[in-house]
C-alpha positions in Angstrom: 18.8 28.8 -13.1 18.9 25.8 -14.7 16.4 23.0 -14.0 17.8 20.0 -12.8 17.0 17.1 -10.8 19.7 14.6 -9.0 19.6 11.1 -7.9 17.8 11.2 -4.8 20.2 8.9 -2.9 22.7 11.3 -3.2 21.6 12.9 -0.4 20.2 10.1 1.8 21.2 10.3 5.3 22.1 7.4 7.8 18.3 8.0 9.4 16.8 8.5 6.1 18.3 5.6 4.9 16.9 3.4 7.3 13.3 4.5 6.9 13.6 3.9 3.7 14.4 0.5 3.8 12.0 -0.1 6.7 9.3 1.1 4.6 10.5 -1.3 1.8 9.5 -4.1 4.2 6.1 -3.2 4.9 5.3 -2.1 1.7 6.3 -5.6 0.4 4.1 -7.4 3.3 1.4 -5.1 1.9 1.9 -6.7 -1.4 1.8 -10.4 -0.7 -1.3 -9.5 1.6 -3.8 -8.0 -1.0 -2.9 -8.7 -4.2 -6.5 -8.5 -5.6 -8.9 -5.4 -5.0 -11.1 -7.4 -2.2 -7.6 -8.6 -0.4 -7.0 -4.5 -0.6 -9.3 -3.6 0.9 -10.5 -5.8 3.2 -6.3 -5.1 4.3 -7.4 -1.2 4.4 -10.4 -1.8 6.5 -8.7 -4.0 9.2 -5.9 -1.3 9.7 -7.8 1.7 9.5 -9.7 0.1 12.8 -6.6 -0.1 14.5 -5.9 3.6 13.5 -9.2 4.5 15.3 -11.8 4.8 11.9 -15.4 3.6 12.1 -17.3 2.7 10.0 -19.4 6.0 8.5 -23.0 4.0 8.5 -22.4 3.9 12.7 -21.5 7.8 12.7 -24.8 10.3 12.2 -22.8 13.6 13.3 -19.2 14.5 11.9 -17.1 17.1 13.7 -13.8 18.1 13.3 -11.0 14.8 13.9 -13.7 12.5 13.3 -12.0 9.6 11.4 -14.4 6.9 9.3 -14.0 4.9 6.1 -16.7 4.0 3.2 -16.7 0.4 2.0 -18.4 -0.2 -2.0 -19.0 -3.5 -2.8 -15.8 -4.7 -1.1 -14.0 -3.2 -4.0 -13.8 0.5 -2.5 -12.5 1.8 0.2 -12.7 6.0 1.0 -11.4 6.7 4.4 -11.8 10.4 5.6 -10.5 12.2 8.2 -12.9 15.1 9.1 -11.0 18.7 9.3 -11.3 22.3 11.0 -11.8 24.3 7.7 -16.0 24.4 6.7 -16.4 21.3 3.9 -17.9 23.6 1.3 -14.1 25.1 1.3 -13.2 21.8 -0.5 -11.7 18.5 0.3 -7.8 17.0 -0.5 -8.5 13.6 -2.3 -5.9 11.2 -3.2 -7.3 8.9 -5.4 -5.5 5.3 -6.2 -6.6 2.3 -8.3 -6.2 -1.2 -6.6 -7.3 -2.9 -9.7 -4.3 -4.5 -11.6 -3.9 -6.7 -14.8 -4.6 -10.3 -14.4 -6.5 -13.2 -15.7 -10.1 -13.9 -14.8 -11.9 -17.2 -14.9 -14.5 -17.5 -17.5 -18.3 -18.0 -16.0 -17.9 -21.4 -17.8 -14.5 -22.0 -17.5 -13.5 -25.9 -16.9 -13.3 -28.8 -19.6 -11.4 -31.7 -20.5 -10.0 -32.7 -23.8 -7.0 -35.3 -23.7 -7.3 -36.6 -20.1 -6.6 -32.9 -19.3 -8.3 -30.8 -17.3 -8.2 -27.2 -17.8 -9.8 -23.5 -17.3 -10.1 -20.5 -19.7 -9.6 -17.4 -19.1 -10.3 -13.7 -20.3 -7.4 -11.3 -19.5 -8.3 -7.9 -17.4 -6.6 -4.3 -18.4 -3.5 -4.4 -20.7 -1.4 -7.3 -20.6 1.8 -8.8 -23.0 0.0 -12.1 -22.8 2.4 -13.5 -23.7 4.3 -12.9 -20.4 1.5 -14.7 -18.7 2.7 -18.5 -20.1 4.9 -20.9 -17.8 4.5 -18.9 -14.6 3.4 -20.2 -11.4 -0.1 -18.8 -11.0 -2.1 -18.4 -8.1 -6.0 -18.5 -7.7 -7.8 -15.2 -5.3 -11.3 -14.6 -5.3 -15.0 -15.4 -3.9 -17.6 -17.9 -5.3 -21.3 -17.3 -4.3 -22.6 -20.5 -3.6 -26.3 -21.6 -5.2 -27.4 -21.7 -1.0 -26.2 -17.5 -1.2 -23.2 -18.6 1.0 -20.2 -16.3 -0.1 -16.6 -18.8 -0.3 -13.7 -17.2 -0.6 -10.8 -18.8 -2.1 -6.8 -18.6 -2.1 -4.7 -21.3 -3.9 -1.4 -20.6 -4.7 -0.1 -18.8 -2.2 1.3 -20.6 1.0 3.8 -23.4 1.4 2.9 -26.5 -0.3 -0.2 -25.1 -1.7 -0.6 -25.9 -5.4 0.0 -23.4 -8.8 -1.8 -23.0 -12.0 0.2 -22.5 -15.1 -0.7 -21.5 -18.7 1.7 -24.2 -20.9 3.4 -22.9 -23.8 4.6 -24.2 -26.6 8.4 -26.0 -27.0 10.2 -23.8 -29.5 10.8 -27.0 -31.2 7.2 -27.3 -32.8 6.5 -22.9 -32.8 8.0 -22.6 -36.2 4.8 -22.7 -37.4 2.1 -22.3 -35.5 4.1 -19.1 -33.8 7.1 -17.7 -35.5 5.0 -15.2 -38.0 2.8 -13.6 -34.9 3.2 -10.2 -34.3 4.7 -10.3 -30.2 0.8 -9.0 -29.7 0.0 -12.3 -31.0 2.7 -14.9 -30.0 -0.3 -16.1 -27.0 -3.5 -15.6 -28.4 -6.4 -14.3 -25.8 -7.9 -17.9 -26.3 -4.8 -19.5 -25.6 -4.4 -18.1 -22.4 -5.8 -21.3 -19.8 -4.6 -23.2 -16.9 -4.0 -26.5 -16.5 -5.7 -27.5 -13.4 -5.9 -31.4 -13.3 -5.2 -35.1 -14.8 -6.1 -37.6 -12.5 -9.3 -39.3 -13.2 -12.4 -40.1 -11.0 -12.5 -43.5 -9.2 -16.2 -43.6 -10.5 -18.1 -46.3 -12.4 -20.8 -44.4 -14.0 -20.6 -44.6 -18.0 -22.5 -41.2 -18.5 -19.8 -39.4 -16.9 -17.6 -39.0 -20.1 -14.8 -36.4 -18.7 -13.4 -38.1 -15.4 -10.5 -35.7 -14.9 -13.0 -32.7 -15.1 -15.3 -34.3 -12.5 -12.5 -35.2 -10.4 -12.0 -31.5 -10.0 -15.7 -30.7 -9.7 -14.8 -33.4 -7.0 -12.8 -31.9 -5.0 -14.0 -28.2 -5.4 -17.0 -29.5 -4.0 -15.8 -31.5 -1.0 -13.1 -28.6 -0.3 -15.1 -25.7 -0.9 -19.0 -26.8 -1.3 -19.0 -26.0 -4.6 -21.3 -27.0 -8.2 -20.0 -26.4 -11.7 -23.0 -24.1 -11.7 -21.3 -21.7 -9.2 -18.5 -20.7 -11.4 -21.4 -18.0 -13.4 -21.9 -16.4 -9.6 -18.0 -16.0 -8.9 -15.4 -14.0 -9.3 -11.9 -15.9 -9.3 -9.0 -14.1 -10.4 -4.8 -15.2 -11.1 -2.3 -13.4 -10.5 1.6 -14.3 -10.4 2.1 -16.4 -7.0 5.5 -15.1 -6.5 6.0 -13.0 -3.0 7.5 -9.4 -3.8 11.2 -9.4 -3.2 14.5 -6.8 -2.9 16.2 -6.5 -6.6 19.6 -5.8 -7.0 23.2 -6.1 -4.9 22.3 -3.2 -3.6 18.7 -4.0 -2.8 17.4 -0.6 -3.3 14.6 -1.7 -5.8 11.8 -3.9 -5.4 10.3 -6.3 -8.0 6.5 -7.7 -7.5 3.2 -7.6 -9.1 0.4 -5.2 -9.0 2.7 -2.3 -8.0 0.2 -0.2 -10.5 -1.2 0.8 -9.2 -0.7 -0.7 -5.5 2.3 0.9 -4.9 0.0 4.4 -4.5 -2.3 2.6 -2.7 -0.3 1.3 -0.2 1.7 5.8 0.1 -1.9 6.8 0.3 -3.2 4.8 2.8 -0.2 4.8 5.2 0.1 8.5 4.6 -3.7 9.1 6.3 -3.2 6.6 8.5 -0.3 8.6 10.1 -2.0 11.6 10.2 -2.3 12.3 14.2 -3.3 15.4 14.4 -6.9 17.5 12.9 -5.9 18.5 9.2 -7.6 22.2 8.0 -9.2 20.6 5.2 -11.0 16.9 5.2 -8.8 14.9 3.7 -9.5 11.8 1.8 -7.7 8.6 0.6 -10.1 7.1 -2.2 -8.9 3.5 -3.5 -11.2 2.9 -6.5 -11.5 -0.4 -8.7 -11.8 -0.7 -12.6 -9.2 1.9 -13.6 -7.5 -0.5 -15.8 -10.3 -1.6 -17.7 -11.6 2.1 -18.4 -13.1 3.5 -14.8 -16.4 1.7 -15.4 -19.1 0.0 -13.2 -20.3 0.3 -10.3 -16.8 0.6 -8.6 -14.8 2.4 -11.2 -14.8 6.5 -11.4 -17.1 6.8 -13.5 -19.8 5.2 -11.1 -21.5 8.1 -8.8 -19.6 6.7 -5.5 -17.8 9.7 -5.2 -20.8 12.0 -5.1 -22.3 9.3 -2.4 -20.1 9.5 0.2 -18.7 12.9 -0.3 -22.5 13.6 -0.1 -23.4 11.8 2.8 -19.8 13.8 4.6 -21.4 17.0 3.8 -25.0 15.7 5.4 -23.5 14.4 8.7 -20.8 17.5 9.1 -23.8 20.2 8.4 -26.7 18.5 9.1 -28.1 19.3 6.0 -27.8 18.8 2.4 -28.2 20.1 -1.2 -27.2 19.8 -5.0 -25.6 23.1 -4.6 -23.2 22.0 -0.6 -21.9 19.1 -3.1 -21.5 21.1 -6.5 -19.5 23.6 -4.0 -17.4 21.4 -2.4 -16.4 19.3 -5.5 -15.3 22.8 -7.1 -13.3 23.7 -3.9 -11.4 21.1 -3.5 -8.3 19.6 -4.6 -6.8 16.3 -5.8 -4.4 14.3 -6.4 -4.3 11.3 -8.9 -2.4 8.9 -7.4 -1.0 6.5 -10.2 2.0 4.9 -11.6 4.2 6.2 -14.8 7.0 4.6 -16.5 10.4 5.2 -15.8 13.1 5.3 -18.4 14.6 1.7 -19.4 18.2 2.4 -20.9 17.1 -1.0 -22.9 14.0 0.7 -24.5 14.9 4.7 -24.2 14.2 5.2 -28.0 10.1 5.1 -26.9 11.1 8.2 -24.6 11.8 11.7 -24.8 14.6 11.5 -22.6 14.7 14.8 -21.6 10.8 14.6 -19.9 11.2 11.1 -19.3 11.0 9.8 -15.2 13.7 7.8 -13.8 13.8 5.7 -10.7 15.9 6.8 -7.9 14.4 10.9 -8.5 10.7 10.7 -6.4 7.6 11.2 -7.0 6.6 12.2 -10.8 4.4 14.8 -11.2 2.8 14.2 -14.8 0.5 17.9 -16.1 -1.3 15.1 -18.7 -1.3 12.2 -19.8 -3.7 11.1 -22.4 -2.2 10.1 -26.1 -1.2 11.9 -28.8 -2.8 15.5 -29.3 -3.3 15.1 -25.3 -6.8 12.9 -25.9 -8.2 11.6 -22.9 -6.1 13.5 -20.8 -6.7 16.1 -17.8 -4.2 18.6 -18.4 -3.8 20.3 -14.9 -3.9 24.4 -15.0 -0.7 26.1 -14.2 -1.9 27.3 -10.9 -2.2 24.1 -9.8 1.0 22.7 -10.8 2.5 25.9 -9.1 0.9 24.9 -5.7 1.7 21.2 -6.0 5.9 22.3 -6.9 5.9 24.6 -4.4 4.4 22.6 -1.4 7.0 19.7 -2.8 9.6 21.9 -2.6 8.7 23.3 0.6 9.2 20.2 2.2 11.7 18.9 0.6 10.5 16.3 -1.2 12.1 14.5 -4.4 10.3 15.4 -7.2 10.6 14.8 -11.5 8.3 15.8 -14.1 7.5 13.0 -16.8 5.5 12.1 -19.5 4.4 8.7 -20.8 6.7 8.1 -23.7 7.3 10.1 -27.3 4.2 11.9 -28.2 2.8 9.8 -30.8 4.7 6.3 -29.5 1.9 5.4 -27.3 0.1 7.2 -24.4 -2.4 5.8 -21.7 -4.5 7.3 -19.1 -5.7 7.7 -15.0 -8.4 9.0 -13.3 -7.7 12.3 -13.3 -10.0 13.1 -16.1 -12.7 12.1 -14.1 -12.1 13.6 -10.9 -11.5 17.1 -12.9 -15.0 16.8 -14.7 -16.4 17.0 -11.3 -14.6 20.6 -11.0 -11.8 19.3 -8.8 -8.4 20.6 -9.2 -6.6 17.2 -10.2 -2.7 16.3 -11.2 -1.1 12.8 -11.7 1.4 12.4 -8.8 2.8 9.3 -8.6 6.1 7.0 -9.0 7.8 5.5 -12.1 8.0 1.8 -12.5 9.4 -0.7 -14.8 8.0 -3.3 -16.9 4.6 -1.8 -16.2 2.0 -4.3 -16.7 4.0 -7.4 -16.0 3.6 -10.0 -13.7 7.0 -8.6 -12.1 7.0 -5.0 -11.7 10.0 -3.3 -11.1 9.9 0.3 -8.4 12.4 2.4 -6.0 12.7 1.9 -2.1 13.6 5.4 -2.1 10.7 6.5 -4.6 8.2 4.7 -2.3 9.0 6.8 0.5 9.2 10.1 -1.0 5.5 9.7 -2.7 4.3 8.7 1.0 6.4 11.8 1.7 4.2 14.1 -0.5 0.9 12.8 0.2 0.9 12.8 3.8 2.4 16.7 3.0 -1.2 16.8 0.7 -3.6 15.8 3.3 -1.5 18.3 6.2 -0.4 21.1 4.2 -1.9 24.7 4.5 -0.8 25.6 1.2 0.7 29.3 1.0 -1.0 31.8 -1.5 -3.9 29.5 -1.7 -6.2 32.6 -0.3 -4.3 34.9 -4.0 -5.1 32.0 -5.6 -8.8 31.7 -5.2 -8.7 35.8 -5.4 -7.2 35.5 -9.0 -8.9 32.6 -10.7 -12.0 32.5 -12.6 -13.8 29.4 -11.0 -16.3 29.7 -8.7 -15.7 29.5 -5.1 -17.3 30.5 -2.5 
C-alpha cells in the first residue's frame, strides 16, 4: 500500500468544521493576550485556576487526579495532572517553547542625536532583520524599580495607545549605503532602533543638553516611576503590535506573530486543560523559555527545572525521594516535543525535498530529527517510538504528515528534543507547519491547530497498545 496523505479538509464534517473554526477564535485571543513569555504564562496560570490546579508549593501529598502547576521565574509554567499508574512507570511530557523572536531593549538603551530621541536594540533568536523596519511595534515587559518595586509595562497594544517603529531608509538614497548588502545585511543588528520621541522639555536648565531624551525620561517617570538607571534592572521587549487575524477568502488560515512556537503552547495547554477524567500515567504540559536563543539559563532546557519539579512530583506522590525514583522515571517516560516546522511555500519549494516536505491543511507533523546536515544537533527518535506515536495517531484518527526541515545540506535548525532525550526520555518533534517562520506575521492552519490539540490531548489520555511488548523487547532499562 502506498503511503499517502490527503488534504485534511477533504473530509471535514459540518460539526468538525465548526470546532475548528471555533478553536481558530480562541487560539487567536490567546495570541493577542500573551505575546511575550511572562504574558504566557501568567495567561496559563490564571486559566489553569479556573480548571481546578493549585499551586504545587500549597500541596505536600499528591494522589491520583491531583491537578497543580509549577511557576519558574514567571517564564515557566509545568502543569501536571497526577495519574493512577505508579510515577516510576514514567511520565507523558509535552514540552513547548513560549519564547519567540523579537527585539529587546539594550540595558542602556535611550539617546538623542538630531532632536531625536531613540532606543537600541539587540535582536533575540533568528530574525530577517530586515523584516523588523517600518512596522508598528509594540513595547511588553517589566522594569524593576531602584525602590525593588516590579512595573510592568504594555505600550502598543490598545486603541489609541502609541507604536514604536524602526525607520528605514527611502530607496531614493539606499543605492549606496544598501544596494551591495547581502539580504542578511540590508538592516544591520546596529541599525535596528526605535524612534521613541521629538518634542523637547519645557525646562531651563543649560546642563541638560538632550531635551527630547529627558522629555522621555519625563514622562517614563511621571507615568511609570521610573530613572534612566532602571533600564539595566528591566526587561522590555517589542514585538509586532498587530492583533492575529483570519487569512484568506476562505479564512481557513491564520496569520500573527509568535505562532513558534505559541501555536503548541496554546494545543498543549488547552489539551490538559480538558482532560476531565484521572489519566494512567501523570501527564505533563511543560512551557519552557530560551529555546530560540539555544535552551540556556535558568529557564531554558538546559537549566535543571525539569529534574526540580519532576523531583519534587515524585517526593509528594511517594513520600520519599532518591537519585535512583528520578533517574527511573525520566527513563520510563515518554515525550513529546512540541514545536513548529515549515510548511512547503510553492514560492520557495526549491529549499525542500518535496516529497518529505509538510504542508498546511495535512495535521500535525511528526518530524524523526531535525538537527542540520549529517543530522547534528538532532534527537533522532528510535523506530519503536515512532511506531507507537503513528499508531496512536492513527488510532484516533488524527491528521498526520511526516516532514523534515528543508534539503539536507540547505539549512536545518533544532528543538528541545535533544534535551529531553539526554535525560533518557523517549522524545519526537510533533508539531504543526507554518509559514514565514520567524516573521513578525506568521502564517498556520485552522484545521492544523485542531488536529495537534487532537493528538496531544490523545498523548496525555492514551493507553498505548503493545506498550507492555515494547518495554519486553527493548534494551533500556525499565523497571
Amino acid at each position: 500500500m502506498l503511503y499517502k496523505k490527503t488534504n485534511g479538509w477533504e473530509s471535514v464534517s459540518p460539526e468538525k468544521f465548526e470546532k475548528i473554526f471555533a478553536m481558530g477564535e480562541e487560539y487567536k485571543k490567546v495570541l493577542d493576550l500573551g505575546k511575550t513569555e511572562r504574558e504566557f504564562v501568567d495567561l496559563a496560570e490564571e486559566l489553569a485556576k479556573e480548571c481546578g490546579f493549585v499551586d504545587a508549593r500549597y500541596k505536600e501529598i499528591l494522589t491520583p487526579g491531583d491537578k497543580v502547576y509549577y511557576i519558574n521565574r514567571n517564564k515557566n509554567i509545568a502543569l501536571a495532572i497526577i495519574g493512577e499508574e505508579e510515577i516510576l512507570h514514567g511520565i507523558n511530557y509535552v514540552v513547548s517553547h513560549i519564547d519567540s523572536p523579537r527585539l529587546d531593549l539594550k540595558q542602556n538603551p535611550l539617546y538623542e542625536e538630531f532632536d531625536l530621541a531613540y532606543m537600541k536594540t539587540q535582536y533575540y533568536g533568528g530574525i530577517k532583520k530586515y523584516q523588523w523596519t517600518a512596522i508598528p511595534l509594540a513595547l511588553h515587559g517589566i522594569v524593576v524599580l531602584g525602590n525593588g518595586e516590579k512595573v510592568k509595562i504594555s505600550i502598543g497594544e490598545h486603541e489609541g495607545d502609541p507604536v514604536f517603529t524602526v525607520p528605514d531608509i527611502l530607496p531614493h538614497l539606499d543605492r549606496i549605503i544598501q544596494g551591495d548588502r547581502k539580504a542578511r545585511e540590508v538592516i544591520k543588528g546596529e541599525e535596528l532602533q526605535i524612534i521613541v520621541g521629538s518634542m523637547p522639555a519645557m525646562v531651563k536648565d543649560k546642563e541638560i543638553k538632550d531635551l527630547v531624551k529627558y522629555s522621555i525620561l519625563e514622562r517614563l517617570n511621571k507615568i511609570y516611576g521610573m530613572e534612566e538607571e532602571d533600564f539595566i534592572s528591566a526587561e522590555l521587549e517589542l514585538v509586532p503590535s498587530q492583533r492575529a487575524r483570519d487569512i484568506g477568502i476562505d479564512r481557513s488560515m491564520i496569520g500573527a506573530y509568535g505562532q513558534d512556537d505559541r501555536i503548541c503552547a496554546y494545543a498543549s495547554l488547552k489539551a490538559i486543560l480538558d482532560i476531565k477524567e484521572v489519566p494512567r500515567k501523570t501527564s505533563v504540559c511543560f512551557l519552557a523559555d530560551k529555546e530560540e536563543t539555544g535552551s540556556d539559563g535558568s529557564t531554558g532546557l538546559q537549566s535543571e527545572y525539569l529534574e526540580y519539579f519532576t523531583s519534587d512530583l515524585i517526593s509528594k506522590i511517594k513520600q520519599s525521594y532518591s537519585e535512583l525514583y528520578l533517574k527511573k522515571t525520566f527513563w520510563n517516560s515518554r515525550a513529546l516535543s512540541s514545536d513548529v516546522t515549515a510548511g512547503i511555500d510553492p514560492i520557495f519549494k526549491g529549499v525542500h525535498d518535496e516529497q518529505n516536505a509538510p504542508k498546511l491543511n495535512y495535521g500535525v507533523v511528526i518530524m524523526k530529527y531535525t538537527g542540520s546536515g549529517g543530522k547534528y544537533s538532532t534527537n533522532d527518535s528510535d523506530a519503536e517510538y515512532v511506531g507507537e506515536i503513528r499508531g496512536m495517531l492513527n488510532k484516533n484518527n488524527i491528521k498526520w504528515q511526516t516532514g523534515t526541515l528543508g534539503k539536507v545540506d540547505e539549512g536545518g535548525g533544532g528543538t528541545v528534543a535533544k534535551y529531553l532525550s539526554q535525560k533518557g526520555i523517549s522524545t519526537i518533534d510533533i508539531g504543526p507547519a507554518l509559514l514565514g517562520m520567524h516573521s513578525p506575521f506568521e502564517i498556520s492552519s485552522k484545521l492544523d491547530v485542531y488536529e495537534t490539540y487532537k493528538a496531544y490531548k490523545v498523548f496525555f489520555r492514551e493507553d498505548i497498545e503493545n506498550k507492555k511488548k515494547y518495554i519486553e523487547k527493548s534494551n533500556k532499562i525499565y523497571l
